[in-house]
Structures are given as C-alpha cells and as structure tokens.
mmCIF file of the N, C-alpha and C atoms, coordinates in Angstrom:
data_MODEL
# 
_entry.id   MODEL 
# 
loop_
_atom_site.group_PDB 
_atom_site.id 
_atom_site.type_symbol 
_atom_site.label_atom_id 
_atom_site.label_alt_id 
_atom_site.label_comp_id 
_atom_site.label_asym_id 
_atom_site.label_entity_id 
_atom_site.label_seq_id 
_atom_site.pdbx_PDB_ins_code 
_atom_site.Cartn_x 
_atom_site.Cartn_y 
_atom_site.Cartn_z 
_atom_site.occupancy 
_atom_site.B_iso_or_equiv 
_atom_site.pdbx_formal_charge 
_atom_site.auth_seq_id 
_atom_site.auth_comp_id 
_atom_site.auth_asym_id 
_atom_site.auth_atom_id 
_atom_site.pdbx_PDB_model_num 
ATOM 1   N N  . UNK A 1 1  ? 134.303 75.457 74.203  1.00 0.00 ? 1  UNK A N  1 
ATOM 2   C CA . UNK A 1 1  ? 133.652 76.398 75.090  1.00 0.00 ? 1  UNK A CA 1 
ATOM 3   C C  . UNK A 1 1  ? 132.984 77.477 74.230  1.00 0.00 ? 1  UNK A C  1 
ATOM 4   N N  . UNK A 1 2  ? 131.891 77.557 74.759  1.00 0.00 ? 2  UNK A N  1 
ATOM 5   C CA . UNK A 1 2  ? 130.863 78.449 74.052  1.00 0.00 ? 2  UNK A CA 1 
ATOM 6   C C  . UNK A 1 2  ? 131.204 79.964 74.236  1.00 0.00 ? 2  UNK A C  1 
ATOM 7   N N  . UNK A 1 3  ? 130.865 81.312 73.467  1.00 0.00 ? 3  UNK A N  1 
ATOM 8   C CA . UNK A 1 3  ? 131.390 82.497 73.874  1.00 0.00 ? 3  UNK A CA 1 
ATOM 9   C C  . UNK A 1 3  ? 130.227 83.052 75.337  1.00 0.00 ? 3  UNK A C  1 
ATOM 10  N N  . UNK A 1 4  ? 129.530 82.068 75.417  1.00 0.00 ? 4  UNK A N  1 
ATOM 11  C CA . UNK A 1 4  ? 128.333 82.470 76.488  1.00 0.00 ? 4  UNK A CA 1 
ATOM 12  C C  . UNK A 1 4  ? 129.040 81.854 78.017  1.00 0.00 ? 4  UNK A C  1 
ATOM 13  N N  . UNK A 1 5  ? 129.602 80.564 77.727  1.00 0.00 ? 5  UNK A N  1 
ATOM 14  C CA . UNK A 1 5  ? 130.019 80.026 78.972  1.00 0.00 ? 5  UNK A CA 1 
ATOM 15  C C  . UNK A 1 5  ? 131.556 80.697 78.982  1.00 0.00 ? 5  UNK A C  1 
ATOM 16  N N  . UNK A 1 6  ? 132.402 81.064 78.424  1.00 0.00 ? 6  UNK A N  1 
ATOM 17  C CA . UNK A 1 6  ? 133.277 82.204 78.569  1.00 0.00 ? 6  UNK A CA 1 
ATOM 18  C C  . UNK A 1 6  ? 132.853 83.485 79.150  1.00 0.00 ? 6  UNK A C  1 
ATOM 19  N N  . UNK A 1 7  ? 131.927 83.964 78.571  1.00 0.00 ? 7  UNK A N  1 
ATOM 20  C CA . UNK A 1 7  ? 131.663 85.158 79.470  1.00 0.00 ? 7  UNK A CA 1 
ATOM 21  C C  . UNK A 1 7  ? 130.687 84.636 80.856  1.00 0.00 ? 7  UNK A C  1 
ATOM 22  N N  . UNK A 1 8  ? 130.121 83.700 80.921  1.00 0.00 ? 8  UNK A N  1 
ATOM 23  C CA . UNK A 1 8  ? 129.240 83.630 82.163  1.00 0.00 ? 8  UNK A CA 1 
ATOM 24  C C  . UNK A 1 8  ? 131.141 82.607 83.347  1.00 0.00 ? 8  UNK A C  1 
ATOM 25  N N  . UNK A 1 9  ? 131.884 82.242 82.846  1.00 0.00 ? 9  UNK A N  1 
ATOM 26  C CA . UNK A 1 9  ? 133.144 81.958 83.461  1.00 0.00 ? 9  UNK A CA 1 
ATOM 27  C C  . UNK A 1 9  ? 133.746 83.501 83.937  1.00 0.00 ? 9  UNK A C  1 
ATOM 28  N N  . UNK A 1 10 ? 133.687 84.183 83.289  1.00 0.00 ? 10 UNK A N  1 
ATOM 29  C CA . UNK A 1 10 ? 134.658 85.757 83.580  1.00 0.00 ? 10 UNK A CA 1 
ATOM 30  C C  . UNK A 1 10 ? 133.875 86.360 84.768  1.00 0.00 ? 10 UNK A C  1 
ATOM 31  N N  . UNK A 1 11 ? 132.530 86.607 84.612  1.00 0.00 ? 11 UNK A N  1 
ATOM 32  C CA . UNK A 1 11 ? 131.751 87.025 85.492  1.00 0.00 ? 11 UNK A CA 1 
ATOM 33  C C  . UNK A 1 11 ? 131.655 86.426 86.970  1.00 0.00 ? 11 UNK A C  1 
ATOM 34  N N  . UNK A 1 12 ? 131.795 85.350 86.659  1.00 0.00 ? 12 UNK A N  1 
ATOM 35  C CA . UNK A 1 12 ? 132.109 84.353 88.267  1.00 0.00 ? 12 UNK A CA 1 
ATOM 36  C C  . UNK A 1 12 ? 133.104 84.491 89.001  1.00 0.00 ? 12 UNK A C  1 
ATOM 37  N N  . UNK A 1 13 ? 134.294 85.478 88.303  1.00 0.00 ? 13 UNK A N  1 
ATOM 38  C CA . UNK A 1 13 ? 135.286 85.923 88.780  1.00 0.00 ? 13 UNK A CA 1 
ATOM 39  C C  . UNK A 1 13 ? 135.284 86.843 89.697  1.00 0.00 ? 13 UNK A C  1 
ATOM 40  N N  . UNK A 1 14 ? 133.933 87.762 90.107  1.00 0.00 ? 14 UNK A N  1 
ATOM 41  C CA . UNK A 1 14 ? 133.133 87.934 91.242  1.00 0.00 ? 14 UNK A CA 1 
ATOM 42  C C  . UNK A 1 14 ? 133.580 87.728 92.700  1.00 0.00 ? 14 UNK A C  1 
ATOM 43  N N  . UNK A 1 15 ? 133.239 86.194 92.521  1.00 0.00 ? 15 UNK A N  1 
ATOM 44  C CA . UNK A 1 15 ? 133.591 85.314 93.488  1.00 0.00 ? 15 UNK A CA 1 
ATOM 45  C C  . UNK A 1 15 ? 134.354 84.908 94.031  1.00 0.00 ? 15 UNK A C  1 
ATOM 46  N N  . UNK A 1 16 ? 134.729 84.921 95.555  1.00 0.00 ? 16 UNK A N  1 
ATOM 47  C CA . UNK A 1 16 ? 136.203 84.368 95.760  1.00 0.00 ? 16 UNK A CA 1 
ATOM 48  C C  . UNK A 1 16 ? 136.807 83.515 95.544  1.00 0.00 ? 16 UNK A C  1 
ATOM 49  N N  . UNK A 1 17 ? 138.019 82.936 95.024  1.00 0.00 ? 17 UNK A N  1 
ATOM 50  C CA . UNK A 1 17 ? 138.757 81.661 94.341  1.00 0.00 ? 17 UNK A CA 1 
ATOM 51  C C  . UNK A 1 17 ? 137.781 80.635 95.092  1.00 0.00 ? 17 UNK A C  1 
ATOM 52  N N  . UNK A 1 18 ? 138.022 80.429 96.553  1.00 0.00 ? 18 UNK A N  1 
ATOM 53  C CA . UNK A 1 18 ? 137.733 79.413 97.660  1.00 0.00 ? 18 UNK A CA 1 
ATOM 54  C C  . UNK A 1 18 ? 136.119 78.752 96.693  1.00 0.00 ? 18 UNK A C  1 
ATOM 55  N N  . UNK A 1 19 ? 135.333 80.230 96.760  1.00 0.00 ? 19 UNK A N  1 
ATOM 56  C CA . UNK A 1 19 ? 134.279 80.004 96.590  1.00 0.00 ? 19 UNK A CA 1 
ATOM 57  C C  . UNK A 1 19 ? 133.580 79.498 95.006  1.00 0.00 ? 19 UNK A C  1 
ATOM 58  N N  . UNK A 1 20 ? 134.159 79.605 93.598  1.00 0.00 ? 20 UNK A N  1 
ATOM 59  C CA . UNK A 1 20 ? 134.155 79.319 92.551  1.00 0.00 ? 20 UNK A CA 1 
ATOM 60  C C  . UNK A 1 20 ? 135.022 77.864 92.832  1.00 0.00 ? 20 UNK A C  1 
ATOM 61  N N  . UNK A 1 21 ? 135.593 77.398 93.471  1.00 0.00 ? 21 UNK A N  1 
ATOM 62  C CA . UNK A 1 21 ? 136.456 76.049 93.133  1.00 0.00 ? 21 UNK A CA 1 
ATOM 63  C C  . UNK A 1 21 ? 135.472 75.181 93.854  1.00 0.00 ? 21 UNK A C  1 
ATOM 64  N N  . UNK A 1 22 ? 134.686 75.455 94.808  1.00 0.00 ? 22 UNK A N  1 
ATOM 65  C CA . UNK A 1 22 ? 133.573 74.113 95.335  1.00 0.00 ? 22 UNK A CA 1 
ATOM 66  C C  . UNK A 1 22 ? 132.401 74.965 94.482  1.00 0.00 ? 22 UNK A C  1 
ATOM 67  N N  . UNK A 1 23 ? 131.953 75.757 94.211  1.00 0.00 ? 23 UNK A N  1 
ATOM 68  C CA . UNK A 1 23 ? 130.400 76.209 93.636  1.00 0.00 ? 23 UNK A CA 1 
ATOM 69  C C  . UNK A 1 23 ? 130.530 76.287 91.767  1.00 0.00 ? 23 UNK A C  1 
ATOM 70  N N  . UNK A 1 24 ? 131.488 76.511 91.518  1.00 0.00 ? 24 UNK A N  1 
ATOM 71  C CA . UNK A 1 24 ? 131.280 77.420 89.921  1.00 0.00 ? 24 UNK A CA 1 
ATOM 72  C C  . UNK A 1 24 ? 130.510 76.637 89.178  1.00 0.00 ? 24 UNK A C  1 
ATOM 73  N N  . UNK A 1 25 ? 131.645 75.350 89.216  1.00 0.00 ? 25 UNK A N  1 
ATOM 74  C CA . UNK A 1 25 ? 130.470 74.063 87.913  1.00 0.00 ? 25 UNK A CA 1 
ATOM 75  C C  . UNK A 1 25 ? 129.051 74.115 88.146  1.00 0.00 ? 25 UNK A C  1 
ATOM 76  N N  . UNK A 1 26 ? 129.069 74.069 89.259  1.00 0.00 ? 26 UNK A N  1 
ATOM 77  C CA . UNK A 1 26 ? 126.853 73.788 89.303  1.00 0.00 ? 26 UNK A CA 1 
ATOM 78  C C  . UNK A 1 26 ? 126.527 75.084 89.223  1.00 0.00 ? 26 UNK A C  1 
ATOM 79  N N  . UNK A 1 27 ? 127.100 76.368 89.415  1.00 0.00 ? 27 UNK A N  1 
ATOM 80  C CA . UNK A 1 27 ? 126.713 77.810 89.174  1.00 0.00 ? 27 UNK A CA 1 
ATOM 81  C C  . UNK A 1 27 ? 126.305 77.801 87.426  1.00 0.00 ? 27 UNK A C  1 
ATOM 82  N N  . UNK A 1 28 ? 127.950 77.604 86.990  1.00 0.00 ? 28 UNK A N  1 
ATOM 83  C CA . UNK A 1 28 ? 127.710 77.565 85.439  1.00 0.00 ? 28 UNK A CA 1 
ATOM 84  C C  . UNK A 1 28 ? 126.975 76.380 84.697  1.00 0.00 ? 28 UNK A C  1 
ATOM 85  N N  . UNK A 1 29 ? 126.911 75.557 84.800  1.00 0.00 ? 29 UNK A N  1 
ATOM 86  C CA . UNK A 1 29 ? 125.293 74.498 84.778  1.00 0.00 ? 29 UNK A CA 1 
ATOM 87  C C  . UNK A 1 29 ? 124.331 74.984 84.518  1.00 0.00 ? 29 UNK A C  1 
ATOM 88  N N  . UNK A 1 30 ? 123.720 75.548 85.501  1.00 0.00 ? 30 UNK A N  1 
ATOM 89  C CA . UNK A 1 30 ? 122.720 76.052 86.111  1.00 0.00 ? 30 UNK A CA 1 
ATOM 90  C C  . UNK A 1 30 ? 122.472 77.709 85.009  1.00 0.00 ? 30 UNK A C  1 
ATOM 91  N N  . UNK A 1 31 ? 123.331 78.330 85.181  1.00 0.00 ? 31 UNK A N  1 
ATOM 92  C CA . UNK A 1 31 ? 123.313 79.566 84.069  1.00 0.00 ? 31 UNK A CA 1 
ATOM 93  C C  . UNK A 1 31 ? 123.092 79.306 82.588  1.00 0.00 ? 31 UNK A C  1 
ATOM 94  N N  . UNK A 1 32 ? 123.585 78.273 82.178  1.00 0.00 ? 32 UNK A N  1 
ATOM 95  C CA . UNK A 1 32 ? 124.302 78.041 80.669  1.00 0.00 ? 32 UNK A CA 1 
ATOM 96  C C  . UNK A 1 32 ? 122.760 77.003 80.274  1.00 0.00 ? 32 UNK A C  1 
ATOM 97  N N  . UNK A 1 33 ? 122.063 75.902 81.150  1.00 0.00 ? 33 UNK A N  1 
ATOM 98  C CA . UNK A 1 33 ? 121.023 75.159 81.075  1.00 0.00 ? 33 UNK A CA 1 
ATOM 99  C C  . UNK A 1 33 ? 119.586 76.613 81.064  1.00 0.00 ? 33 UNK A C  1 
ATOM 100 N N  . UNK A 1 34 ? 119.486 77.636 81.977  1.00 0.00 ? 34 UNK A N  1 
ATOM 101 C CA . UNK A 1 34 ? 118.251 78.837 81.866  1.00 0.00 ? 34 UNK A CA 1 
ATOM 102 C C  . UNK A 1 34 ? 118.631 79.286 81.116  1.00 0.00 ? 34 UNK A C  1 
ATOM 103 N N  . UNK A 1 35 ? 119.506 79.845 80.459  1.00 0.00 ? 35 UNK A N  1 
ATOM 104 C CA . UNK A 1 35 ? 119.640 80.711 78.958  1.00 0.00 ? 35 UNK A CA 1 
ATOM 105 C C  . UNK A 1 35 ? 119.292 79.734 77.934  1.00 0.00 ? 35 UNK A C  1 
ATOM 106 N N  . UNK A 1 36 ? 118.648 80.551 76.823  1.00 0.00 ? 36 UNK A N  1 
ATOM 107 C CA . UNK A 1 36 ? 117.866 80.126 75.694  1.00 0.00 ? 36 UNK A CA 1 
ATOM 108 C C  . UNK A 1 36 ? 118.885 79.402 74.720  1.00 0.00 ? 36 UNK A C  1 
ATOM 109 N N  . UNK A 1 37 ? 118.764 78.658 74.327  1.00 0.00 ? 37 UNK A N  1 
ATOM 110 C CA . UNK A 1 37 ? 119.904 78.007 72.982  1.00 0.00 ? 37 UNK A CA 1 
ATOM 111 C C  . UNK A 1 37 ? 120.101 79.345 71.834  1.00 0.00 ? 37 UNK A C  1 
ATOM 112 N N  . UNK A 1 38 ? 121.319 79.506 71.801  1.00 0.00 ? 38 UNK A N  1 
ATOM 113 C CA . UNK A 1 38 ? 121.546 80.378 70.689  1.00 0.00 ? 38 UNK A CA 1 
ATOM 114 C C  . UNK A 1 38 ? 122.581 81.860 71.306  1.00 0.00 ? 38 UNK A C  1 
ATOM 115 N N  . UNK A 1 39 ? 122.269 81.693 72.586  1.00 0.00 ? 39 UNK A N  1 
ATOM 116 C CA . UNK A 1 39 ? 122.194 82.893 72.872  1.00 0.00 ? 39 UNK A CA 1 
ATOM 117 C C  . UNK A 1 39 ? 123.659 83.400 73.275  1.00 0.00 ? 39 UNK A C  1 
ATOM 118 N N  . UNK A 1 40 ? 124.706 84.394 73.226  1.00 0.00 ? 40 UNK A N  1 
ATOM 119 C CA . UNK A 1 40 ? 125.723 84.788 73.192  1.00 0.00 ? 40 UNK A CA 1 
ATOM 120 C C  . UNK A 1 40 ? 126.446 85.500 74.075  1.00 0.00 ? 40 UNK A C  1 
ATOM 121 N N  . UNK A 1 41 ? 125.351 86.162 74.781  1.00 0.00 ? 41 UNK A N  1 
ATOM 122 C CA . UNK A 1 41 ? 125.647 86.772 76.062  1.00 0.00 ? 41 UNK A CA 1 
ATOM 123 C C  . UNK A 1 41 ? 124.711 86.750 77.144  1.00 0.00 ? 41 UNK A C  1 
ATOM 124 N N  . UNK A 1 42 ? 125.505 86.862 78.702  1.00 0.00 ? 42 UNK A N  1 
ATOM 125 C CA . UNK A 1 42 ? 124.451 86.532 79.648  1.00 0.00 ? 42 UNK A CA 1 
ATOM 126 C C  . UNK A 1 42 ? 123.859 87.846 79.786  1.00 0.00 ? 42 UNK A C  1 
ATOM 127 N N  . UNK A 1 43 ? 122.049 87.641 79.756  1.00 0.00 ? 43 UNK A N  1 
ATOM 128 C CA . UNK A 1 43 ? 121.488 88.351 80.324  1.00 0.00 ? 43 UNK A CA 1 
ATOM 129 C C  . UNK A 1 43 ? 121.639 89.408 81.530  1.00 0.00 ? 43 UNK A C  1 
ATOM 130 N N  . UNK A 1 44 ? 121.136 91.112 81.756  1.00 0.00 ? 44 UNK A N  1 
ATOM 131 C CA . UNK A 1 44 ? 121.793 91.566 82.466  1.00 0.00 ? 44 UNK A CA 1 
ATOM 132 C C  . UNK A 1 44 ? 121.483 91.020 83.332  1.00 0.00 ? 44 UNK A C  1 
ATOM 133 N N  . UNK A 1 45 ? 120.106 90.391 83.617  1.00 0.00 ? 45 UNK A N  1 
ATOM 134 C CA . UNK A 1 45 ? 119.488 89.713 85.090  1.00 0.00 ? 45 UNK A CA 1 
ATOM 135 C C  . UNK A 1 45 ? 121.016 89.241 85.147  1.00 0.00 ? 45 UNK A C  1 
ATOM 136 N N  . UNK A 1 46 ? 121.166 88.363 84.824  1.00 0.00 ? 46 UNK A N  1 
ATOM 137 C CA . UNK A 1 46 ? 122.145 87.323 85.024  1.00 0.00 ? 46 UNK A CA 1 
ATOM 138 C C  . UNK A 1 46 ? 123.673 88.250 85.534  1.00 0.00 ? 46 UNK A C  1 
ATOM 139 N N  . UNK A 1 47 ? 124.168 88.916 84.414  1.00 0.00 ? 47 UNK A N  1 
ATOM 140 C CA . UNK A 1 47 ? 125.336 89.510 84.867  1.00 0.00 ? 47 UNK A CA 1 
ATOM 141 C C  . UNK A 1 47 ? 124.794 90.051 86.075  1.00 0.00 ? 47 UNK A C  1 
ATOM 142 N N  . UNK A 1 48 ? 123.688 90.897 86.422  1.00 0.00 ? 48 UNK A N  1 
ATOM 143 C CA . UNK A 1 48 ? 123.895 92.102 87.664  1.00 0.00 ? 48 UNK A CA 1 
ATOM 144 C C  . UNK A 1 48 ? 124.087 90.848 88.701  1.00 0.00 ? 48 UNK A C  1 
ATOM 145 N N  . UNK A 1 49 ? 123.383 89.540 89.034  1.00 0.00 ? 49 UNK A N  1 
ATOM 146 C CA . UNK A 1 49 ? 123.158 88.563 89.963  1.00 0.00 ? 49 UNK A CA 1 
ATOM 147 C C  . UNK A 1 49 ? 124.781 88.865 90.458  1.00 0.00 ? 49 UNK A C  1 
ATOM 148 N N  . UNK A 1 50 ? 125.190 88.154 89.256  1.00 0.00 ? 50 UNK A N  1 
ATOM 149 C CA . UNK A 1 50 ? 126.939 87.500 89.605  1.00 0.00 ? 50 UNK A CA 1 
ATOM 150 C C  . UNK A 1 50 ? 127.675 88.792 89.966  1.00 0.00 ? 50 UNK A C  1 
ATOM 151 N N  . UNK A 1 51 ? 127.756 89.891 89.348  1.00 0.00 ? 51 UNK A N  1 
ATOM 152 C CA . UNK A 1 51 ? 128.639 90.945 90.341  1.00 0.00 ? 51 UNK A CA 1 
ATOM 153 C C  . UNK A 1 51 ? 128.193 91.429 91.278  1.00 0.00 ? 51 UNK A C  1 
ATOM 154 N N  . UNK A 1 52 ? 126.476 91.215 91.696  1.00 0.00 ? 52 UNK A N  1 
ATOM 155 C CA . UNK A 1 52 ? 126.751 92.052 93.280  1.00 0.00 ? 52 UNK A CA 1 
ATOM 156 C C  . UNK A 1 52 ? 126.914 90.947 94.208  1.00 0.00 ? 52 UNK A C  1 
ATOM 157 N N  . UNK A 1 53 ? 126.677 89.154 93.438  1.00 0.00 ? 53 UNK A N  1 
ATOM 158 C CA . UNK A 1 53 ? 126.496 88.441 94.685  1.00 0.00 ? 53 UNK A CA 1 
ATOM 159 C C  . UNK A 1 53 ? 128.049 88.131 94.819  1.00 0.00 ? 53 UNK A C  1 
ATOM 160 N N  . UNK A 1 54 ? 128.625 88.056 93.944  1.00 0.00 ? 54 UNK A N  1 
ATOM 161 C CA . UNK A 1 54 ? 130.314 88.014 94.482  1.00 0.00 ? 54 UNK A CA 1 
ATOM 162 C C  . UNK A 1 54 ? 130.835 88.990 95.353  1.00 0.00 ? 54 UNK A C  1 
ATOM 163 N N  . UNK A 1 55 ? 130.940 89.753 95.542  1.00 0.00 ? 55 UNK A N  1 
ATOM 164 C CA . UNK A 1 55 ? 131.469 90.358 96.551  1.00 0.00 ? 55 UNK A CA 1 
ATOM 165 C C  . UNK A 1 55 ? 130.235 90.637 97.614  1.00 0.00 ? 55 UNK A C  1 
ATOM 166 N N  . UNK A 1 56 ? 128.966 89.965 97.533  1.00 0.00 ? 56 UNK A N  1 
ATOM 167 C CA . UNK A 1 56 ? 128.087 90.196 98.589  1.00 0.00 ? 56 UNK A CA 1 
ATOM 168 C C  . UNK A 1 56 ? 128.436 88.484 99.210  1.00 0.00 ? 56 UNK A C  1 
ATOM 169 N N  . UNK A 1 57 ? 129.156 87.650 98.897  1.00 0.00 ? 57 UNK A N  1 
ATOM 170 C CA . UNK A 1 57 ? 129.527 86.636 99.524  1.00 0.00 ? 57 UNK A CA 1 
ATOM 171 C C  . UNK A 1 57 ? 131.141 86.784 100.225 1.00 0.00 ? 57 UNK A C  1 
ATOM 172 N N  . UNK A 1 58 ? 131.869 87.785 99.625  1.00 0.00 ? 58 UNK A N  1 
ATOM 173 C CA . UNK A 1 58 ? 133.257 88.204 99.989  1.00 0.00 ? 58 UNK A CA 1 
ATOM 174 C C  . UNK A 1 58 ? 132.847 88.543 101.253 1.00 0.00 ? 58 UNK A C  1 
ATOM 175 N N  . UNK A 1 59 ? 132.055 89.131 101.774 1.00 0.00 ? 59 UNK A N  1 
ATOM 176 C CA . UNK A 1 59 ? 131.090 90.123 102.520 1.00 0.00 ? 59 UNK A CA 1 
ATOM 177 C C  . UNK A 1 59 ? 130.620 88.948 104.136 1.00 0.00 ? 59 UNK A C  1 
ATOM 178 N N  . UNK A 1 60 ? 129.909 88.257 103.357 1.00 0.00 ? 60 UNK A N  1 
ATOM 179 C CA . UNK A 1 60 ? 129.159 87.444 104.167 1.00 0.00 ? 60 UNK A CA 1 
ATOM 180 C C  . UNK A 1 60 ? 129.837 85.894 104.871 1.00 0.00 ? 60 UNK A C  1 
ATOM 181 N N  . UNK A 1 61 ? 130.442 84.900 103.554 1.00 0.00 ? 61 UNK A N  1 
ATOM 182 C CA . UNK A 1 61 ? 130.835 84.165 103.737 1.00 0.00 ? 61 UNK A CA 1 
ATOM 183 C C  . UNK A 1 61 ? 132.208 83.663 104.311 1.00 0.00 ? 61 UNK A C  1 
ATOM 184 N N  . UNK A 1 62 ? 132.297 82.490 105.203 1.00 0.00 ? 62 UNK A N  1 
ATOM 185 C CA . UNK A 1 62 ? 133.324 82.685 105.547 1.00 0.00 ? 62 UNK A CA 1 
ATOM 186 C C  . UNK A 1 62 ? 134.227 81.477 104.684 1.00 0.00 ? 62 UNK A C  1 
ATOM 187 N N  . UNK A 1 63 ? 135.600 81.754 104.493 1.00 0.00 ? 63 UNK A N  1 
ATOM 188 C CA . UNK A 1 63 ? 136.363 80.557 103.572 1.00 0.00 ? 63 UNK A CA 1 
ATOM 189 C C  . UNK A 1 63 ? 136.899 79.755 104.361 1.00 0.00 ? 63 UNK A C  1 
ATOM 190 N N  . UNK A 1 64 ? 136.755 78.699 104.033 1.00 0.00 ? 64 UNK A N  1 
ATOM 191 C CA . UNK A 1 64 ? 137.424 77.147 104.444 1.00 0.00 ? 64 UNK A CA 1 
ATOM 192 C C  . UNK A 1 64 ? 138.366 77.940 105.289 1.00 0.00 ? 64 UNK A C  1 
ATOM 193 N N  . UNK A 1 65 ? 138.480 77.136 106.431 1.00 0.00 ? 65 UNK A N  1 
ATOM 194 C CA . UNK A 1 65 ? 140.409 77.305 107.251 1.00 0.00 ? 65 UNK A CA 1 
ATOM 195 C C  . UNK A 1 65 ? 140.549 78.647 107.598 1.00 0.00 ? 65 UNK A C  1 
ATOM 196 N N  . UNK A 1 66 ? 139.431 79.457 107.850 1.00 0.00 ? 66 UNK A N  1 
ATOM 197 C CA . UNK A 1 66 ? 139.411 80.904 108.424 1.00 0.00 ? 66 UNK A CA 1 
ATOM 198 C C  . UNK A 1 66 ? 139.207 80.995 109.705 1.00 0.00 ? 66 UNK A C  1 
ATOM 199 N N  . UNK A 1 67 ? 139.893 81.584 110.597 1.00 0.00 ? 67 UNK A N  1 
ATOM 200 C CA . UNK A 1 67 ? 139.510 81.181 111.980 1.00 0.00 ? 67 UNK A CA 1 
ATOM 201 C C  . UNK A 1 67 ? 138.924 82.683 112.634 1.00 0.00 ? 67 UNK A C  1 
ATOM 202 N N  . UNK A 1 68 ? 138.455 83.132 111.756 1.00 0.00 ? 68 UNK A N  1 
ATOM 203 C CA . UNK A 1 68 ? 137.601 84.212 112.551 1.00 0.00 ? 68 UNK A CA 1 
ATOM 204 C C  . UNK A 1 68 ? 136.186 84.589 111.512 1.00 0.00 ? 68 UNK A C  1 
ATOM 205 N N  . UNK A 1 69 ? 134.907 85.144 112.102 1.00 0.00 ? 69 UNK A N  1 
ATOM 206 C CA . UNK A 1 69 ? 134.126 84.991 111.364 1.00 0.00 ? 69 UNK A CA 1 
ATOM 207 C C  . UNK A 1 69 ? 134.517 86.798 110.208 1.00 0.00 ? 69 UNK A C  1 
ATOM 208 N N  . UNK A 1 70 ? 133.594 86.344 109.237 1.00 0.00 ? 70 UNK A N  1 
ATOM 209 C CA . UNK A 1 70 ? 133.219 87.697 109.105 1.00 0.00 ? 70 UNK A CA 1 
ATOM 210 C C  . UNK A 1 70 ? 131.880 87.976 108.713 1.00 0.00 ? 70 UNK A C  1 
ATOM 211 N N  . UNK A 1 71 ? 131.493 89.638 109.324 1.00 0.00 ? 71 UNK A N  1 
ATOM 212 C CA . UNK A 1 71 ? 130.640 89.760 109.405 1.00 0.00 ? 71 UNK A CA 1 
ATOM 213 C C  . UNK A 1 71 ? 130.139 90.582 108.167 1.00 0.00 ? 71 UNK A C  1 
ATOM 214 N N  . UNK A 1 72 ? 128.483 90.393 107.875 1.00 0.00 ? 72 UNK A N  1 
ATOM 215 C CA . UNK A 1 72 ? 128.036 91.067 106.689 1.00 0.00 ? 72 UNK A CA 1 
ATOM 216 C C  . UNK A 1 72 ? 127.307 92.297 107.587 1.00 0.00 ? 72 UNK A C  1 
ATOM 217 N N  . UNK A 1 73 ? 126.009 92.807 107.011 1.00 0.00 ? 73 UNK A N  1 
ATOM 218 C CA . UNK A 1 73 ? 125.555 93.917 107.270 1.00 0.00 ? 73 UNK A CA 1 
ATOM 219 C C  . UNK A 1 73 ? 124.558 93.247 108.029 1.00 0.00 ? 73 UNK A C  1 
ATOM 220 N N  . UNK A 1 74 ? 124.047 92.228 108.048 1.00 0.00 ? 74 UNK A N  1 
ATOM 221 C CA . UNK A 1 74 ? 122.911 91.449 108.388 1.00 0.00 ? 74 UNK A CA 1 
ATOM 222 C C  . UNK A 1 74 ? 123.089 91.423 109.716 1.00 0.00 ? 74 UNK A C  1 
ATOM 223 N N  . UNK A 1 75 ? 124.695 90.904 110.079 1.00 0.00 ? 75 UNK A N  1 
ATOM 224 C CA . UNK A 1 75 ? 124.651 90.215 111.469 1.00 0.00 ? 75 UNK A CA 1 
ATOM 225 C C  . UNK A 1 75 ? 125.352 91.475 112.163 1.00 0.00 ? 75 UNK A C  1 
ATOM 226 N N  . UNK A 1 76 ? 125.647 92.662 111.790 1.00 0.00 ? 76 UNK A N  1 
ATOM 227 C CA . UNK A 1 76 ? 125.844 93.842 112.258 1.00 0.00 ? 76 UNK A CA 1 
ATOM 228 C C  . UNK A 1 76 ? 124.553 94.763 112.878 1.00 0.00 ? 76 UNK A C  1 
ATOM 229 N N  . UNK A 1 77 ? 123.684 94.320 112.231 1.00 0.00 ? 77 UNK A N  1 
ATOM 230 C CA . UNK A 1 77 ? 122.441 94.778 112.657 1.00 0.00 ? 77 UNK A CA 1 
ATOM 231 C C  . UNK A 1 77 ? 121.838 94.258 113.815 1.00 0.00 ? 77 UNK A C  1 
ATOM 232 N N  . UNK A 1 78 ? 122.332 92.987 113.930 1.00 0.00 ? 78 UNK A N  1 
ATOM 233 C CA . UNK A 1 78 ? 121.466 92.204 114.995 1.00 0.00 ? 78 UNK A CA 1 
ATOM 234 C C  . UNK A 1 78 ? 122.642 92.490 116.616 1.00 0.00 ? 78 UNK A C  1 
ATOM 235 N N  . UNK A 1 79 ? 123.558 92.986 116.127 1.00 0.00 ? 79 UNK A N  1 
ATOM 236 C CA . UNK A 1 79 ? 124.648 93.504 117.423 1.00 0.00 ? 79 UNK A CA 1 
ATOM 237 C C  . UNK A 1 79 ? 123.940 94.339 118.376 1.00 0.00 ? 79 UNK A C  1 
# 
C-alpha cells in the first residue's frame, strides 16, 4: 500500500462504515487512477471532496435496514 492510498483510505473515514463497505474500493480506484504517478498526498480538491461529502452523505443517505428516512437540507426545503 502506497502512502497516497493510505492517506486517501483515512480520509474515507468520512464516510459511514455502511457506506465505505459497498462504495470505498471503486471510490479509492477512482482517486488513486486521477492522481498523477508519483504523487504522495491527495490533493486538497480531493481531501476537501471526501470530508464534506462524508458527513454530507451521513446527512442525506439512508443505511441498509433503516426503517425511517433521513432527511438532508434539500428535502427540508421542499416541506
């Protein structure tokens, strides 16, 4: 493991367990394949993505076997 896919792994920590155990691999794929060869740390683009969208999916999404929704700011608006 690369020190880039270590830190782009820590950062995904963001994310709720539920949600890193069906998404992370093709997340980190996908991160580790757009960064340049060589490179050691993720871009801030990259870091700011992963910490506001992790808890902007804590927010929004709902987890497997949840029996009530939850709501984000989006669908609060439309109330």
């Amino acid at each position: 493991m690369t020190a880039l896919e270590r830190r782009f792994r820590w950062l995904l920590h963001a994310y709720p367990a539920w949600y890193r155990r069906e998404r992370a691999g093709e997340m980190l794929d996908t991160l580790l394949e757009a960064s340049p060869p060589g490179r050691r740390w993720p871009s801030i683009r990259d870091s700011r993505a992963l910490v506001v969208g992790g808890p902007a999916t804590r927010l929004t999404e709902r987890s497997p076997g949840r029996t009530s929704a939850t709501f984000g700011m989006g669908s609060a608006a439309m109330s």
